[in-house]
N, C-alpha and C positions, 0 to 999 in steps of 0.2 A: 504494500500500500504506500503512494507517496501522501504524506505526511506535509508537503510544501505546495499551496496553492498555484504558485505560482509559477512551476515549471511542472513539464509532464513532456518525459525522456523516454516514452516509449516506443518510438519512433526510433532509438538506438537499439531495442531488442532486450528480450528477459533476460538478461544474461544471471547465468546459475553463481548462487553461493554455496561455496564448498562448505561443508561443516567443519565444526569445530569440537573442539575438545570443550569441557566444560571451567576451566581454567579462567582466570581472569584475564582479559584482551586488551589491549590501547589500538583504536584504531586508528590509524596515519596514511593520510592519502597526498601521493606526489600530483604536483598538477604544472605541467610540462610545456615549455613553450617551445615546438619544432617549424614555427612557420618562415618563410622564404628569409626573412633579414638575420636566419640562425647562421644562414650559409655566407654571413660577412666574416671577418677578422676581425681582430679588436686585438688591444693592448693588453698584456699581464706582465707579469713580471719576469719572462724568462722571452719577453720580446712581441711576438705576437701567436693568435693561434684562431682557429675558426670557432667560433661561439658553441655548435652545436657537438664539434668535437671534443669541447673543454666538459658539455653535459654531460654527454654518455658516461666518457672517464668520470666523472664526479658521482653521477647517477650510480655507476656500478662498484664504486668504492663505499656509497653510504648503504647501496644492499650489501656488500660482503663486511660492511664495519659491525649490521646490524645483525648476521648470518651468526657473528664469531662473538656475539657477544650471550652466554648463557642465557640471561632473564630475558632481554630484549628478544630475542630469537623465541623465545617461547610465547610470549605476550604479544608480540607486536602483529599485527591483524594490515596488512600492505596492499593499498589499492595502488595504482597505478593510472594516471590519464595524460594524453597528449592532445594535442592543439595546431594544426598547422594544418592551412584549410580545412578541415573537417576535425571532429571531436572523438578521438579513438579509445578505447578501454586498452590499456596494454593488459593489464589485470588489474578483476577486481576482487576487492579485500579479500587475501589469503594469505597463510602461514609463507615467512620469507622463505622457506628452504624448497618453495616449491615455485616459484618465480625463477621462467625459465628465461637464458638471457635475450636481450633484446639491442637494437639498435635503431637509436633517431633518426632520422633524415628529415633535414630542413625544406623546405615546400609553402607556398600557398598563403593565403590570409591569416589575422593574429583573429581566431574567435575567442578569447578570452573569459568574457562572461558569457557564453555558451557554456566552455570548458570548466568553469567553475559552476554555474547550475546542474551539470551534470555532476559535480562534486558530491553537492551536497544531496543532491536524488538521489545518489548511491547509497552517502551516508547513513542520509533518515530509512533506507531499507534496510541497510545494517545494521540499525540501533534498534525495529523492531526485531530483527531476528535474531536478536541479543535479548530481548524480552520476553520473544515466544518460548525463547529456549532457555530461561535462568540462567543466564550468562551474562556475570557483573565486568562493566568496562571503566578502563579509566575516562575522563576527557579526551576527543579525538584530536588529533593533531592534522593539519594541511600546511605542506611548503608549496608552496606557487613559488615559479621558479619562469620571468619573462624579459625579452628584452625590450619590448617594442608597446606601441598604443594599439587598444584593439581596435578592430575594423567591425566589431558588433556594436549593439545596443549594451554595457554590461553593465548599465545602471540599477538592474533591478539581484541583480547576482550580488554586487558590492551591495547592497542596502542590505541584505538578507544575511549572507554573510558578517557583516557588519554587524547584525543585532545577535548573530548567534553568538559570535564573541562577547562583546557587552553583556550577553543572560549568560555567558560562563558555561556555554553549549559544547563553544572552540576556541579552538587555539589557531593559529596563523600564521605564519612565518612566512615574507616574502623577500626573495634574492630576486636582484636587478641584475641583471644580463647586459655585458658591453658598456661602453662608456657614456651612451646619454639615454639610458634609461629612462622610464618617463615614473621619475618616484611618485610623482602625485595622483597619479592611477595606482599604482599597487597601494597605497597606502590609505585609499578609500574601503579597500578589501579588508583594512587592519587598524583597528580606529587606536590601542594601546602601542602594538609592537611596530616600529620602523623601519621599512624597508634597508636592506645591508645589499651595498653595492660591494663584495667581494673580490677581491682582486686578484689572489694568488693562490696557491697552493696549501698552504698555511692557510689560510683562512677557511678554505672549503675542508682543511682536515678538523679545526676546529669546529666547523659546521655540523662535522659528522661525530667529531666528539660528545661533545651536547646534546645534539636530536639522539644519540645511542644512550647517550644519559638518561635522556626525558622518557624514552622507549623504555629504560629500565628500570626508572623509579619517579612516574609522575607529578610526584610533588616537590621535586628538583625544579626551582625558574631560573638556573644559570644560562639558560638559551634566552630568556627573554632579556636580562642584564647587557645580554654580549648583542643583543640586534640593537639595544636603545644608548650604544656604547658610540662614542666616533671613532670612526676605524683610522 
């Protein structure tokens, strides 16, 4: 049942929830930006590199940080969504060890608040089938991860998101991609936490420090300290 008046994702298709153990869950959903401006260059610290290829590698160091980490590997409940021209599930919400790999390629329009309404449509079906099934969760976790302005409507995604935060529904976490990122759209999505334009290597390893933190002991807010931090 969607739960959210104001989107209805069925038009992407039932897609099945794998079961679960009866364990307690965090659920954290990646929301991905792969659309055509992924496929520029941009500055880091070790010179330049292509946006979409600094993802992946990041993308697949924070699955294997959360794989090897005991509690987090066992709790952490992992959707996966991508964004570039069209609104794709890589997976949704399942145990990390069973996320098989994948690769982005850059393509198409920024739908962004499409990509994020379909966030949280998943969500609200995953937090009743945490309730049909006596299955206690922590707060869910979202990193939106963009570099560009959407090319949709995503005024009504950010408002929505926006009050789930405020009611202490979610949490949010938004990285800016590339060098002129448009902070003041992600940070409609985020009305506490601040968007972290990351720069290096070091930063995105501390990124994953933290969210494997927060994956393995919820009531940890050193990720929200390090986003409202100047880098």
């Amino acid at each position: 049942m969607n739960t959210n008046n104001d989107f209805n994702f069925d038009l992407f298709g039932d897609y099945k929830l794998p079961d679960l153990d009866s364990s307690l869950k965090l659920p954290l959903c990646l929301v991905l930006d792969q659309s055509g401006s992924m496929a520029e260059r941009t500055r880091s610290s070790n010179g330049s590199i292509v946006k979409i290829d600094e993802l992946n590698s990041n993308v697949e160091k924070l699955i294997n940080y959360i794989k090897h980490d005991p509690k987090a590997s066992k709790i952490c409940d992992l959707c996966i969504i991508a964004f570039g021209g069209r609104v794709q599930v890589v997976t949704n919400y399942n145990r990390v060890d069973q996320i098989r790999p994948f690769k982005l390629v850059a393509g198409g329009s920024t739908p962004l608040g499409e990509a994020v309404g379909l966030a949280i449509d998943l969500l609200n079906k995953r937090r009743q089938y945490y309730r049909d099934n006596g299955i206690e969760h922590y707060k869910p976790l979202m990193l939106l991860m963009s570099d560009g302005e959407p090319t949709d409507r995503y005024d009504t995604s950010a408002r929505i998101c926006s009050e789930k935060v405020s009611g202490k529904e979610l949490k949010i976490y938004p990285v800016g991609i590339g060098n002129n990122y448009r902070e003041d759209i992600l940070k409609e999505f985020s009305p506490y936490v601040n968007p972290k334009r990351i720069t290096d290597m070091a930063g995105f390893m501390k990124l994953f420090e933290l969210l494997s933190r927060s994956t393995s002991n919820p009531t940890d807010d050193s990720i929200d300290k390090w986003f409202n931090e100047d880098i």
